[in-house]
C-alpha positions as CSV (number, residue, x, y, z in Angstrom):
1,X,34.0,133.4,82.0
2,X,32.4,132.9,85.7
3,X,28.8,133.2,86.3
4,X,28.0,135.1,90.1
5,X,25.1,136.1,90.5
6,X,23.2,138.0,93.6
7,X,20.7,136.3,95.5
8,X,18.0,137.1,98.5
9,X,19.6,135.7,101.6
10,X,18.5,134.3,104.3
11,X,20.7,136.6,107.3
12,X,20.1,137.6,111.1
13,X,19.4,140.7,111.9
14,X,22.5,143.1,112.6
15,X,21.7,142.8,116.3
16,X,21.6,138.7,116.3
17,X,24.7,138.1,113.7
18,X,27.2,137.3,116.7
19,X,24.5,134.9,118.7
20,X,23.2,133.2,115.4
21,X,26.9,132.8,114.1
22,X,28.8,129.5,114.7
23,X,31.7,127.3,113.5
24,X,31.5,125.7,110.3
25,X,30.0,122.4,111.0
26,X,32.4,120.1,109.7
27,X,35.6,121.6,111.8
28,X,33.6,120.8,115.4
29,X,32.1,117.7,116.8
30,X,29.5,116.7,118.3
31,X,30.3,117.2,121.6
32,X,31.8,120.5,120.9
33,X,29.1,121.5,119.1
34,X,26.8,120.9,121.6
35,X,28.9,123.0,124.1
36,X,29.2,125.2,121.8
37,X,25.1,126.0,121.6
38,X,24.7,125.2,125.2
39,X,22.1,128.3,126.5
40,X,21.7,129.7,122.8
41,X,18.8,128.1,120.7
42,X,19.6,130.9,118.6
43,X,22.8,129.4,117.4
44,X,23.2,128.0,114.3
45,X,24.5,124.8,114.9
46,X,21.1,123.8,115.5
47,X,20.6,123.9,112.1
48,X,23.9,122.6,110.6
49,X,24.9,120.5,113.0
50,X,21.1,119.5,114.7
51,X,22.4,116.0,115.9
52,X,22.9,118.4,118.9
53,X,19.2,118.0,119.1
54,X,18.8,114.6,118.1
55,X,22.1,112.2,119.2
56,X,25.3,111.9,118.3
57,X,24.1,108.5,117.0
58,X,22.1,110.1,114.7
59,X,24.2,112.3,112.7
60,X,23.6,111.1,109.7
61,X,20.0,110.2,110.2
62,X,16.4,111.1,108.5
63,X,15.7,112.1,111.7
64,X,18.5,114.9,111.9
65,X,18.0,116.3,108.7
66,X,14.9,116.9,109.1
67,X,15.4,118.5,112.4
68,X,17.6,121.0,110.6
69,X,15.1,122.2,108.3
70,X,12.3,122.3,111.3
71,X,15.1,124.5,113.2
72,X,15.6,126.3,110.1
73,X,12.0,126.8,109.7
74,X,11.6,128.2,113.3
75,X,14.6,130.7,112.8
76,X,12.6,132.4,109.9
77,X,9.4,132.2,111.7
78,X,10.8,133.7,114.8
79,X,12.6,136.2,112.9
80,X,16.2,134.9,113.8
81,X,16.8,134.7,110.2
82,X,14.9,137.0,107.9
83,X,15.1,136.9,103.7
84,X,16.4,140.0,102.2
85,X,13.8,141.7,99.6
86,X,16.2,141.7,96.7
87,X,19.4,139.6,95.1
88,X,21.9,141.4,96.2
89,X,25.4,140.7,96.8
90,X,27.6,141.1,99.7
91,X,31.1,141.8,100.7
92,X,32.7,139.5,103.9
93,X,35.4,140.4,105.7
94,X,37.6,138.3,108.0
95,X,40.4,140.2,110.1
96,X,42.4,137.8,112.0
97,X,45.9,138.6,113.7
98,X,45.8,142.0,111.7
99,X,45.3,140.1,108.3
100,X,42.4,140.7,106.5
101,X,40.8,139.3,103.3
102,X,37.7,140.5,101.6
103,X,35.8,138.2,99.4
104,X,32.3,138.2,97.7
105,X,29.3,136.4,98.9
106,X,27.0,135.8,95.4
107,X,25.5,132.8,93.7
108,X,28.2,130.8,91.3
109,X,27.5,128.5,88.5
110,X,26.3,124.2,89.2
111,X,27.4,124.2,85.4
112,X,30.2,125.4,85.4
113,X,31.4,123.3,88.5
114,X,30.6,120.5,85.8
115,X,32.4,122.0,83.2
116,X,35.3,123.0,85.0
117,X,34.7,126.7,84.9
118,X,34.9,126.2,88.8
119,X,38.2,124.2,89.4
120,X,38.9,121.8,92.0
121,X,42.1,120.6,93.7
122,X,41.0,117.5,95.7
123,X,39.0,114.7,95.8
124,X,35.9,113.9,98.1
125,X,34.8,111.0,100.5
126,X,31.5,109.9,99.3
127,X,30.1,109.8,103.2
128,X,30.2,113.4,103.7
129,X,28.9,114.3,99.9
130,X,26.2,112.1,101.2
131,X,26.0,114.0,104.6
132,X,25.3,117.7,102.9
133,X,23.5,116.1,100.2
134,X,20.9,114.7,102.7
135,X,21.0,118.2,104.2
136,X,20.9,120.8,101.6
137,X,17.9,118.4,100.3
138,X,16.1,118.3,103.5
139,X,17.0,122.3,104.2
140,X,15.6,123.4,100.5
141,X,18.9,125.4,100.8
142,X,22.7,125.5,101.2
143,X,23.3,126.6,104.4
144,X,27.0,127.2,104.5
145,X,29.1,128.8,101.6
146,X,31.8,126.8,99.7
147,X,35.3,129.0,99.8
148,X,36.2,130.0,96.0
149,X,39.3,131.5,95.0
150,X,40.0,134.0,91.6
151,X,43.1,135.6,90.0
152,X,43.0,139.8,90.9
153,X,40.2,141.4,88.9
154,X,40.9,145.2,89.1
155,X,37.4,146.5,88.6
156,X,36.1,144.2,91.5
157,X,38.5,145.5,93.6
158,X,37.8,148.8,92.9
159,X,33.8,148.3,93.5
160,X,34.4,146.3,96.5
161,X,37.1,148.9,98.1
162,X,34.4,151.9,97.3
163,X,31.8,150.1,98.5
164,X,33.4,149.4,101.7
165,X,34.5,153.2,101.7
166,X,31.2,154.6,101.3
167,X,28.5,152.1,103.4
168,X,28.4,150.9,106.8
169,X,28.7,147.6,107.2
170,X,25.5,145.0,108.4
171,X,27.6,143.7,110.8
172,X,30.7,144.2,112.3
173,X,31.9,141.9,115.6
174,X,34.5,139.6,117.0
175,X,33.9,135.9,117.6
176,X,35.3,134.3,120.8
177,X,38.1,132.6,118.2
178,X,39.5,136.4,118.5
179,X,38.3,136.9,114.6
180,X,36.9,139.7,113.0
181,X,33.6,139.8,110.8
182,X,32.7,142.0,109.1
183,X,29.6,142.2,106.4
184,X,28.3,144.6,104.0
185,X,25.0,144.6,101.7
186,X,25.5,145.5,98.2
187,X,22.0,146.4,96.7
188,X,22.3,148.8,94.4
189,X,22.0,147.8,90.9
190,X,24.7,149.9,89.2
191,X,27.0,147.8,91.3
192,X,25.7,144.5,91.3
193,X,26.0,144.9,87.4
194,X,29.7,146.2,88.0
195,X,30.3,142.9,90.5
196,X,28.7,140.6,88.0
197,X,30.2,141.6,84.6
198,X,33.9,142.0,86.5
199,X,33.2,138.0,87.2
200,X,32.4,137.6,83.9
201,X,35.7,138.6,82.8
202,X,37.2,136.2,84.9
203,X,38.1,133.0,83.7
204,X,37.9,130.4,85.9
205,X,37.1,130.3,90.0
206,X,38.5,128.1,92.3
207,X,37.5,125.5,95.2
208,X,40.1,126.6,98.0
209,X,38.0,124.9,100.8
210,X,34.5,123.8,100.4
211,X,34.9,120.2,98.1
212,X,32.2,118.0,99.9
213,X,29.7,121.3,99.9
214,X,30.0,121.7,96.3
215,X,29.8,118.5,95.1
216,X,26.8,118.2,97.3
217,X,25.1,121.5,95.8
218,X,25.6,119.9,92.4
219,X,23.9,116.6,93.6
220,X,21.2,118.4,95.1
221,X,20.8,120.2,91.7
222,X,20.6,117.2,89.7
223,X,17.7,115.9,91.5
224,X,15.8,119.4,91.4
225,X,16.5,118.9,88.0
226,X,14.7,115.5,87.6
227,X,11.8,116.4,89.6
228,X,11.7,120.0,87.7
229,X,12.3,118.6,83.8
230,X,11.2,121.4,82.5
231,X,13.7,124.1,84.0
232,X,14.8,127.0,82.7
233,X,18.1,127.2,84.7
234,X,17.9,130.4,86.0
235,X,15.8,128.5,89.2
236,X,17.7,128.9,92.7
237,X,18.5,125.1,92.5
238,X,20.9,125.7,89.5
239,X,23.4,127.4,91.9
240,X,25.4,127.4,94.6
241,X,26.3,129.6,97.4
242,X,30.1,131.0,97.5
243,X,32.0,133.4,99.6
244,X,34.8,134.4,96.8
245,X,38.0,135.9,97.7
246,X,41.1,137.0,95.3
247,X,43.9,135.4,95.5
248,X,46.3,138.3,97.2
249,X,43.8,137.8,100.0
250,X,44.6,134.8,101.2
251,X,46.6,133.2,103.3
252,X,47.6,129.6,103.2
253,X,48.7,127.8,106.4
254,X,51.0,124.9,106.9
255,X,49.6,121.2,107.2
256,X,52.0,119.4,109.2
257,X,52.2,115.7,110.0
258,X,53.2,113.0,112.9
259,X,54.0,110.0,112.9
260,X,53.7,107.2,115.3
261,X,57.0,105.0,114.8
262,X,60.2,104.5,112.6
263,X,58.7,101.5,110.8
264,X,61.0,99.4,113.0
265,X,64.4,101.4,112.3
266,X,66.1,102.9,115.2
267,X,67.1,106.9,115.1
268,X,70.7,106.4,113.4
269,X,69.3,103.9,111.0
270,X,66.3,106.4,110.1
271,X,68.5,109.2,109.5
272,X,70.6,107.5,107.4
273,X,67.9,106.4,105.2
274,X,66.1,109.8,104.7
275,X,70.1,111.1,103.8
276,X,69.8,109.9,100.5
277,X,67.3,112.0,99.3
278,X,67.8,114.6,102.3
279,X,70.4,116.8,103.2
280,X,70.2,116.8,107.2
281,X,71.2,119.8,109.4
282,X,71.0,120.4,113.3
283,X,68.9,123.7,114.3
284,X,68.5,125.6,117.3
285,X,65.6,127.3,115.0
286,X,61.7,126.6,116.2
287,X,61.5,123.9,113.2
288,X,59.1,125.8,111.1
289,X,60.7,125.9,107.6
290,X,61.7,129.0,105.7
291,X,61.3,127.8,102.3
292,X,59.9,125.2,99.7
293,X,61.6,122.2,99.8
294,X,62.8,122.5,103.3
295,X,61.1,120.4,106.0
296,X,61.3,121.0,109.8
297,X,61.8,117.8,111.5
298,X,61.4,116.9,115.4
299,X,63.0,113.7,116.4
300,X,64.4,112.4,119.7
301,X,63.7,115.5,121.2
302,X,65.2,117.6,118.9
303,X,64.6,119.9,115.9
304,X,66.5,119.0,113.0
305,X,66.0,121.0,109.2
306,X,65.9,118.8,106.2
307,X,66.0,119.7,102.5
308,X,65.6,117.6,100.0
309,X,68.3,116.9,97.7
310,X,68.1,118.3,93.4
311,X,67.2,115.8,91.3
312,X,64.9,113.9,93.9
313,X,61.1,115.5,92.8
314,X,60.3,116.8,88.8
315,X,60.3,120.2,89.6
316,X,58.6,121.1,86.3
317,X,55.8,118.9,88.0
318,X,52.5,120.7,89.8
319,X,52.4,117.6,91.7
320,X,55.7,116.0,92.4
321,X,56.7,119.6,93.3
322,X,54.3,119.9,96.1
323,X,56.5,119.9,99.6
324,X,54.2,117.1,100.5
325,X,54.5,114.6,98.0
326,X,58.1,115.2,98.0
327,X,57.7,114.2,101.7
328,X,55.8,111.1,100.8
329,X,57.3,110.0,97.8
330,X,60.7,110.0,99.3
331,X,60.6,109.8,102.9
332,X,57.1,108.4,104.4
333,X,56.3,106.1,101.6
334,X,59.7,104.1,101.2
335,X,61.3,104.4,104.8
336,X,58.3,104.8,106.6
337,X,55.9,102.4,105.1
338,X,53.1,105.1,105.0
339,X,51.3,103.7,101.5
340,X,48.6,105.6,101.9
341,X,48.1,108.4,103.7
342,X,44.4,108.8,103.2
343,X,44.0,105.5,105.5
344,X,47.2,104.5,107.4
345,X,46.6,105.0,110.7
346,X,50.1,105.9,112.0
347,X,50.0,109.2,110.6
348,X,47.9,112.2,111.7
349,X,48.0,115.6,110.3
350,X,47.9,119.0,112.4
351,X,46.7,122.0,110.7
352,X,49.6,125.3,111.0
353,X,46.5,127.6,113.2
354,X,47.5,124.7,116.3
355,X,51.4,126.1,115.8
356,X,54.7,124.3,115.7
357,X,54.9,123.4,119.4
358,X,51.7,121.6,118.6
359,X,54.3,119.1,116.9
360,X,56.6,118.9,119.8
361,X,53.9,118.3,122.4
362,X,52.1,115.3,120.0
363,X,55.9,113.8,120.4
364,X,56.7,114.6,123.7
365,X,53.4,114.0,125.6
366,X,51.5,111.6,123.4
367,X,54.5,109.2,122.2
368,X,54.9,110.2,118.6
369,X,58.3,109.4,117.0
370,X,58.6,112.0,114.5
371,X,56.7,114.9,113.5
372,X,57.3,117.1,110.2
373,X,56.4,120.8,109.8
374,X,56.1,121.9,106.1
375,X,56.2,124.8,104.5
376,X,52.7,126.4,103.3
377,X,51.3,125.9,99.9
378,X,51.1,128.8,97.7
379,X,47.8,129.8,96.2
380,X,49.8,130.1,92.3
381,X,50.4,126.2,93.4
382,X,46.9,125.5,93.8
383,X,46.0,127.0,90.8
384,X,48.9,125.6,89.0
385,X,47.6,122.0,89.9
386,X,43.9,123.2,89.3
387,X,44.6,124.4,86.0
388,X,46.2,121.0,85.4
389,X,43.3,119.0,85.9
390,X,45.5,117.7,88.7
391,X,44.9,116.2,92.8
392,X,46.4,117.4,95.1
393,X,47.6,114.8,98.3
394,X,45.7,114.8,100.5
395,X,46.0,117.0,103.9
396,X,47.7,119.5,101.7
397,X,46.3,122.8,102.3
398,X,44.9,124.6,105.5
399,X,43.3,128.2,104.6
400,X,42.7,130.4,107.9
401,X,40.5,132.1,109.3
402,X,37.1,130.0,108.6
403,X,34.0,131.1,107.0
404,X,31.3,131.6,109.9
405,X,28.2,130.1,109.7
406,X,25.0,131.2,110.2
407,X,25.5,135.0,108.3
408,X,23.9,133.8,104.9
409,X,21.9,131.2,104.0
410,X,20.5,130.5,100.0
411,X,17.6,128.9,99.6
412,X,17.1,126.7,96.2
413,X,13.7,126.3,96.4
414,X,10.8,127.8,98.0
């Protein structure tokens, strides 16, 4: 059973959504960010990203946290953000490239997150928990969603698709990234109660993107918690902010990688090495792969299509089945000498929105030697490994398009 409950936002007003919108902060940098915001004081990367008012030196310092919640303090006061007057819940809509996916914005569960009601797929670095920990704490709120995933619940469907049928939307515009938002308000009661009892018949949710934020959330809760010992745990602190999409929505992108050399092996040698566990075929093809277990490979100028031989990876294992650990277990790890991925740093990874001649021009123009396009993880994979109290590598996973920022904001404590 998942617990999603409505909650008051914090939310422009329709005719501010597309100024007051941004990037999520952690997929911009600083200097990007601060482009980004150049003219608009209105954007809201002044509040999750405000070391564009401090210093990039600052990023992670008193000083910028608390800038974020003086910026988020001046949106509300200026009316650039304004608090609805009831929990309700709301229905997002992305629409990028003619695909669209629909998901609910509500309130899940801290608990269940610790109990594994809400499932996760990857580990964290403990610099950026401590990053949106800092923030959320300074903020009083969580001021981006986490991205959660569930199996197909027909009666949310059915609520969401007559809801959207019936109602205009809050907000409905298309960010300079050529995607398509699209938001609606759900306050009446009969179908909050309908949104919040289908979740309840839902077993579990799952992190698809959003690790660091709600690991954060449940740190941030945890020290409400001690300075609140006698909560209830219905308080605002107890949950988290979630944008949560079915699983038929979605679309998972390829995560390719590149790497620098041939760990001292020249091209014949290489391929010889990688034929052992690979069978090796020339392609006129663009290199993107057309099935699991097939690898598009660009070397000395060339495109070549690898699949890797039975018997090589447990198929029967959520892990060792993964495209990418196939890759690493039997090709970058013992011909490559690529140990670690997480640190080595002759490998980079290049998410599938940048495209496969993204691969060819890190090779061509910036001296790579190889560079390996994957074919994308399905979302019964993620749950298969979720559901197995499994990791996945890392790099594994690339969801498109991202949440905006800036349309909701939950405050924990007022």
């Amino acid at each position: 059973m998942a617990t999603v409950r409505p909650f008051a936002a914090l939310r422009p007003p329709k005719n501010l959504a597309e100024i007051v919108s941004s990037l999520p902060y952690d997929v911009i940098s600083h200097a990007e960010a601060v482009e980004a915001a150049r003219g608009n004081a209105r954007s809201f990367l002044h509040i999750c990203r405000a070391d564009i008012d401090t210093s990039e030196a600052q990023i992670h310092a008193p000083e910028t946290y608390a800038k974020s919640r003086d910026n988020l303090e001046r949106f509300v006061a200026e009316g650039t953000l304004v608090r609805d007057n009831k929990p309700c819940f709301y229905i997002y809509r992305q629409i990028m490239r003619g695909r669209a996916q629909t998901g609910i914005v509500g309130c899940a569960s801290v608990d269940e997150y610790l109990n594994g009601t809400i499932k996760k797929h990857e580990l964290t670095r403990k610099e950026k928990e401590l990053d949106r920990i800092e923030h959320f704490d300074a903020c009083s709120a969580q001021t981006e969603p986490v991205f959660l995933a569930y199996r197909k619940h027909d009666g949310i469907a059915t609520v969401v698709s007559e809801w959207i049928n019936s109602h205009e939307p809050e907000y409905d515009f298309t960010s300079s990234d050529g995607v398509s938002h699209i938001l609606w308000k759900v306050d009446d009661d009969a179908a909050i109660e309908v949104i919040r009892l289908g979740f309840e018949e839902v077993p579990a949710l799952y992190i698809a993107d959003g690790h660091h934020r709600t690991a954060s959330s449940a740190a941030v809760s945890a020290r409400r918690r001690a300075t609140h010992p006698d909560f209830r745990g219905d308080e605002e602190f107890n949950f988290l902010m979630a944008t949560i999409f079915c699983d038929e929505d979605l679309f998972v992108m390829d995560y390719n990688r590149v790497v620098k050399d041939l760990n001292g092996l020249s091209e014949n040698d290489f391929l010889a090495r990688i034929s052992e566990k690979f069978e090796i075929v020339a392609t006129t093809m663009s290199g993107a792969p057309k099935r699991k277990h097939e690898f598009g490979m660009f070397l000395g100028g060339r495109w070549l299509s690898i699949v890797a031989r039975p018997g090589t990876f447990n198929a029967e294992h959520p892990i060792e089945s993964l495209d990418c650990a196939i890759l690493q277990a039997n090709l970058l790890g013992p011909v490559l000498g690529i140990a670690d991925p997480r640190t080595d740093t002759r490998i980079d990874f290049v998410g599938g929105i940048r495209g496969i001649a993204e691969l060819e021009r890190r090779c061509r123009e910036e001296g790579n030697a190889v560079a390996f396009a994957l074919f994308p993880v399905a979302m019964a994979d993620l749950f298969r490994v979720a559901d197995a109290g499994e990791i996945m590598p890392p790099k594994s996973t690339w969801f498109e398009p991202k949440l905006r920022s800036g349309l909701f904001v939950h405050e924990i404590e007022r």
